[in-house]
C-alpha positions as CSV (number, residue, x, y, z in Angstrom):
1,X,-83.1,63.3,-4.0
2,X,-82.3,60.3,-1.9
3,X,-81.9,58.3,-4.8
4,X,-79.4,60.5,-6.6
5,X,-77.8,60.3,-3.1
6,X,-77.0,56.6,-3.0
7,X,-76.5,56.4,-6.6
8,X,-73.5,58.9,-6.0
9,X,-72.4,57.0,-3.4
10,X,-72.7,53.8,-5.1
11,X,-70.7,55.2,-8.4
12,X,-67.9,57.2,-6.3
13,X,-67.4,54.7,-3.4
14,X,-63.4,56.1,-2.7
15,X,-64.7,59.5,-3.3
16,X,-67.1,59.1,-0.2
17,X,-65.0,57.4,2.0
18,X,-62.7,60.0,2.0
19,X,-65.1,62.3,2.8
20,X,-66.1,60.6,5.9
21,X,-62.4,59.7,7.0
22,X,-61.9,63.3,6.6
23,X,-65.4,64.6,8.5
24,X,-64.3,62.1,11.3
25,X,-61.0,63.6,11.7
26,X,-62.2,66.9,11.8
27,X,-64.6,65.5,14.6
28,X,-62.5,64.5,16.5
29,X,-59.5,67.8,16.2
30,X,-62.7,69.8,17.3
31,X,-63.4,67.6,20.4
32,X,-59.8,67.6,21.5
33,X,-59.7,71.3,21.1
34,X,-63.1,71.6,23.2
35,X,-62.1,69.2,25.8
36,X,-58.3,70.2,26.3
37,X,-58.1,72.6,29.3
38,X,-55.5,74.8,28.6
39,X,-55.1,77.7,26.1
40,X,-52.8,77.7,23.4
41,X,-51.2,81.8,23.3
42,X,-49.1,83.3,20.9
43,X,-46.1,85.6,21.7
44,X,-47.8,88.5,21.4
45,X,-49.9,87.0,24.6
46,X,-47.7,85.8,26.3
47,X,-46.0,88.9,26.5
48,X,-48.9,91.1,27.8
49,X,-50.1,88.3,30.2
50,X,-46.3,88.1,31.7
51,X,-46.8,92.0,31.7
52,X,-50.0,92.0,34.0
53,X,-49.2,88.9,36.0
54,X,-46.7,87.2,38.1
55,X,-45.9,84.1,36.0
56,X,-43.8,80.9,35.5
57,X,-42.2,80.2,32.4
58,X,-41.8,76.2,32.0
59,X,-39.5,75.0,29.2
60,X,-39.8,71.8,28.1
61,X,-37.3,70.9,25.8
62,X,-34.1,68.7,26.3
63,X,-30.9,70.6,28.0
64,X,-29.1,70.1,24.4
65,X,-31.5,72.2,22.9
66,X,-31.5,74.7,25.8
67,X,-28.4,75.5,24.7
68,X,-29.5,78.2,22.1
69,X,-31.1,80.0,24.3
70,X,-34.3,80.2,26.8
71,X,-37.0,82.8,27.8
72,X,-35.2,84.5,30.9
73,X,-36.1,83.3,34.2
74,X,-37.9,79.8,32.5
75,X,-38.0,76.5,34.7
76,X,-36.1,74.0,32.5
77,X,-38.1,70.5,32.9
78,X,-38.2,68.0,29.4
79,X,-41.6,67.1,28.6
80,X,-41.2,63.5,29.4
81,X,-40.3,64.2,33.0
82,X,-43.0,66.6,34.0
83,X,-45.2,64.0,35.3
84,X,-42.6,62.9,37.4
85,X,-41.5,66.4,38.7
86,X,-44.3,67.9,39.3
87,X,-43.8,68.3,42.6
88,X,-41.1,71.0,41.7
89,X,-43.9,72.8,40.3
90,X,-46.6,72.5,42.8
91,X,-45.7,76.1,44.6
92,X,-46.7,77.5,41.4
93,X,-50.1,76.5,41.7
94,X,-52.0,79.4,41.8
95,X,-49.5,81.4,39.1
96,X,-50.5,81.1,35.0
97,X,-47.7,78.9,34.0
98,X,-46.7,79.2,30.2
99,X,-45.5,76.1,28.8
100,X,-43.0,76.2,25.6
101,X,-40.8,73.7,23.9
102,X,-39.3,74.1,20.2
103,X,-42.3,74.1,18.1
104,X,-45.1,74.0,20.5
105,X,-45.7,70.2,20.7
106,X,-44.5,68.5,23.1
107,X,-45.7,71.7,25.5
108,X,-49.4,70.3,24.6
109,X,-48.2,67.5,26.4
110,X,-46.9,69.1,29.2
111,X,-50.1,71.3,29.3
112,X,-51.7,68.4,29.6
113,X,-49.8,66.9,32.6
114,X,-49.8,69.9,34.6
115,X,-53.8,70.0,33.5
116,X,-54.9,66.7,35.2
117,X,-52.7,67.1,38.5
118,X,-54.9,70.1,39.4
119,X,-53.3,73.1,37.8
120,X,-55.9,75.3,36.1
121,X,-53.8,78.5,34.9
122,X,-51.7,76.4,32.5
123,X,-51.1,77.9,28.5
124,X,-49.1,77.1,25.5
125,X,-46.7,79.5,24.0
126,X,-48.2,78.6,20.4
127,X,-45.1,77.9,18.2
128,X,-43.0,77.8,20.9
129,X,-39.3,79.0,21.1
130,X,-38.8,79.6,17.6
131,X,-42.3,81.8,17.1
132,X,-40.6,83.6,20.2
133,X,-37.6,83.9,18.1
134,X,-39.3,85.4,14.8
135,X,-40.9,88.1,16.7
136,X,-37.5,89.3,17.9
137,X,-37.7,88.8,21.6
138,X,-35.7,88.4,23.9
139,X,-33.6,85.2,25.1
140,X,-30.6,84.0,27.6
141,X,-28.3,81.7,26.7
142,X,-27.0,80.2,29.9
């Protein structure tokens, strides 16, 4: 059996490569997933945890794009300055904070941020604003 192995491998060197390129990468998605500590939610979610709870909405996309609309009541702070403003959000501590950008990226990011300065209830509206938008709720446009 172990001879057929490494005569495979021998005769279908690309073939195997691959395969390990792609079982490392797979690895490692896994390990960020089990390591990140903050929950990824879709609409649907967010929706019955801002129904339960008393929470803040944090959107992280440019002020340009604010501009076609937001989740009502939603903190407006771009991704790249979280880190520095974090302060604004530090009276929020204890409250689940929902993070959301366009697609649902650069919220990871944020997530992440608000993660390692101490926040624990921090989630990711999954898709962000425009999965909001296909399920047909609601946004301001202010």
């Amino acid at each position: 059996m172990f001879q057929k192995l490494t005569e495979f491998s021998a005769n279908h060197i690309l073939l195997v490569g691959v395969f390990f390129a792609l079982l490392a990468v797979l690895f490692f998605n896994e390990m960020k997933h089990a390591t990140q500590k903050f929950k990824k939610l879709l609409p649907a979610e967010v929706i019955r945890l801002m129904n339960s709870e008393d929470v803040v909405l944090l959107d992280v996309r440019e002020s340009a794009e604010t501009a076609t609309g937001k989740i009502a009541k939603a903190i407006q702070i771009p991704a790249g300055s979280v880190a520095q403003r974090i302060s604004e959000l530090k009276k929020h501590r204890d409250k689940p904070i929902i993070v959301y950008c366009k697609t649902g990226a650069r919220s990871g990011i944020a997530c992440s941020a608000l993660s390692n300065e101490g926040f624990e209830k921090v989630y990711s509206l999954n898709g962000g604003i425009l999965a909001w938008q296909d399920e047909h709720l609601p946004v301001v446009k202010k």
